[in-house]
N, C-alpha and C positions, 0 to 999 in steps of 0.2 A: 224776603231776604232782610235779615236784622242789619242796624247800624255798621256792627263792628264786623260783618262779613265783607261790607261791600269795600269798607276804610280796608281791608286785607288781599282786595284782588290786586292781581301780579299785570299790570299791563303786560297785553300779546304784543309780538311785535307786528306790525303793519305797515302797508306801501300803497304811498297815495302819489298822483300825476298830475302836475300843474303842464298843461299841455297848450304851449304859446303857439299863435300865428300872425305871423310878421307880412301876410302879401297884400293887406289893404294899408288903409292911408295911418291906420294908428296899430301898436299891436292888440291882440285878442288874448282871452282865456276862455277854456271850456270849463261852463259850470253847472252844474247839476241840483236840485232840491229835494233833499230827504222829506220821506212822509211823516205827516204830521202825527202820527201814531207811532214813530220808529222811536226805540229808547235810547239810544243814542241821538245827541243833537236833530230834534225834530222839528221840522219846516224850516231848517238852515241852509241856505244855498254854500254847496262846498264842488272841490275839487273830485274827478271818477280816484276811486283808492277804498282799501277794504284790510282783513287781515290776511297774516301768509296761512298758506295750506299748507299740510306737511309734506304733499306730493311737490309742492315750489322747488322743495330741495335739491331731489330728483331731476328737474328738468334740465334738458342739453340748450342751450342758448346759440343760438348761430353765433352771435357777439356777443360778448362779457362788458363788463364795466370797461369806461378808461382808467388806467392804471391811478392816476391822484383819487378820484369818487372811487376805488377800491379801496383802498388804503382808507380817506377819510371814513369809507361807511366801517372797515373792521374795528374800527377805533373803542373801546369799551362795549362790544357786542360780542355775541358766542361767536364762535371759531366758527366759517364756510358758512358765515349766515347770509353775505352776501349776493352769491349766486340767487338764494332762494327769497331775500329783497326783490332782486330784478327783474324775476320771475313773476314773483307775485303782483310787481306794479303790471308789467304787460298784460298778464291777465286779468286785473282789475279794468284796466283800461278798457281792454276787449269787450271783458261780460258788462261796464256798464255804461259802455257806450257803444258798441261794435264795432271801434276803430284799431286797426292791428299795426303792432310796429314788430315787424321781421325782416326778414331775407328769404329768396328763393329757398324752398327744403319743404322737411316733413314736421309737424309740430308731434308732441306725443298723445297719442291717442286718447281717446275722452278726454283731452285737456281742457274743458269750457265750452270745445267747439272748434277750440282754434284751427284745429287741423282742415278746416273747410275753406281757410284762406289759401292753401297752396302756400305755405310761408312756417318757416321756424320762429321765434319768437325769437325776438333781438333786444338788446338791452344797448346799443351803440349810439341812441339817438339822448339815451339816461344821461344827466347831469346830477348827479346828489346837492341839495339845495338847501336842505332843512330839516332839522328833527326835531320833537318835540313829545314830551312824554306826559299824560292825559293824567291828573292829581289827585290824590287818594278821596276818596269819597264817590268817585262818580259812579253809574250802573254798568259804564261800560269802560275800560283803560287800556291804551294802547303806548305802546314804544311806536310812532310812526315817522315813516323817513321819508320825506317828500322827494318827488324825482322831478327836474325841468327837461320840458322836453321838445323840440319845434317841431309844428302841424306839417310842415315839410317834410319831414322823414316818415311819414303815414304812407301804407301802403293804399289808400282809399281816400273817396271824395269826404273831405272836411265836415260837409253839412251831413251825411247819409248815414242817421244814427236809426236804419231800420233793422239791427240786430242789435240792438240794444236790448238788457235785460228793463226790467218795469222798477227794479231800485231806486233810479235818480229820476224825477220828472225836471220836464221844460229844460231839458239840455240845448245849451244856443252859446253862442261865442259872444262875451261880454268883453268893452274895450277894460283895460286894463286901468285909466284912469275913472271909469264910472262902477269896477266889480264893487268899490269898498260902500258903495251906497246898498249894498243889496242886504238882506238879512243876515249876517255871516257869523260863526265860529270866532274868538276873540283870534284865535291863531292862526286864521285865514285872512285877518286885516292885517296883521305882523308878515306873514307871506307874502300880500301884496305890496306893503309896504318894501319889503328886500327884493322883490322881483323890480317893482318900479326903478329903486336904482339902480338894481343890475342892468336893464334894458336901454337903460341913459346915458349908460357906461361905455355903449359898443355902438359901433357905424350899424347901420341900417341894412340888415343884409347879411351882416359878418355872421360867421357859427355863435351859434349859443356855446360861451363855455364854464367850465366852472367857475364859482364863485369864487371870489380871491380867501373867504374862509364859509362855514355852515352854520347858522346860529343853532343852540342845540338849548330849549327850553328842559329843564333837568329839572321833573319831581316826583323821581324814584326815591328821594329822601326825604325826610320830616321840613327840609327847608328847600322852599324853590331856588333852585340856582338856572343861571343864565350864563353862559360860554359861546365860546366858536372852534369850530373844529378845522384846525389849518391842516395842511398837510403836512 
């Protein structure tokens, strides 16, 4: 692929999952490491998250977003791309870790598997926390919208990543103050960076809730811009 093909790709839009657990003595992140062969960010330890599918769209969600993270994610995105954000984070989450976030139901058939938890796919535990759009030149470009999520609302045991797909190795819960030593994504230390003060923000315990606005890295244009998306 020439220069000026790749300067021309259109970032996919994508849903990735910062999946917090708050029941030891500091909180946790789930972090994953891409193969060192993968063309996208390779041997980068990142967050489980991938692009949307076009079946995302389709899916029935036992729970929808909360009404503010709706609103903020329609915000300069296509019409009803939401639903199939939330969608897609849960089943990212799923295929690359095999950790499910639902409700009692039926999920839709071939959906990754899902349907083998006994559980719909729920997006109620979603926080929208961050977007950030991947800059002309790369091999691969994404619109991706991070979702905050607590390991608490897991329908399963924390550690028991034996459905997991083979995409992310050495999946393990990293404290939150020692993730930004690991090999990372420049925008996965900016992450940590906004989750750490969100987490500093709130008693120990209380629900994870949205962010008071969403930083929203912007370079869909010839100049990087930086913003936040209030509600």
């Amino acid at each position: 692929m020439g220069g000026t093909e790749v300067q021309d790709l259109q970032p996919r839009p994508a849903a990735t999952v910062i999946l917090v657990r708050r029941d030891g003595s500091e909180p946790t992140v789930l972090m994953g490491q891409r193969g060192a062969g993968a063309v996208f960010m390779p041997s980068k330890y990142v967050f489980p998250g991938g692009a949307v599918d076009a079946a995302d769209a389709d899916v029935t969600l036992a729970a929808g977003l909360g009404p503010v993270c709706a609103a903020r994610l329609g915000w300069q995105s296509d019409t009803g791309l939401e639903n199939a954000l939330a969608a897609a984070a849960v089943r990212e989450l799923w295929e690359e870790t095999g950790l499910a976030l639902g409700a009692p139901g039926a999920a839709p058939e071939g959906w990754s598997g899902f349907e083998t938890t006994g559980l719909a796919p729920s997006a109620a535990a979603l926080r929208f926390f961050f977007r950030a759009i991947t800059p002309p030149g790369r091999p691969r470009r994404f619109d991706a919208r991070f979702f905050l999520a607590d390991a608490a609302a897991l329908h399963a045991d924390p550690d028991d990543f034996s459905r997991a797909s083979d995409e992310l190795s050495h999946l393990h819960w990293v404290p939150v103050a020692e993730a930004r030593r690991l090999n990372l994504p420049f925008i996965t230390e900016v992450v940590l960076a906004e989750l750490s003060a969100l987490l500093g923000a709130i008693a120990p315990g209380a629900p994870l809730p949205p962010p008071p606005s969403v930083p929203f890295f912007d370079n869909s244009g010839p100049v990087p811009t930086f913003r936040r998306i209030a509600a």
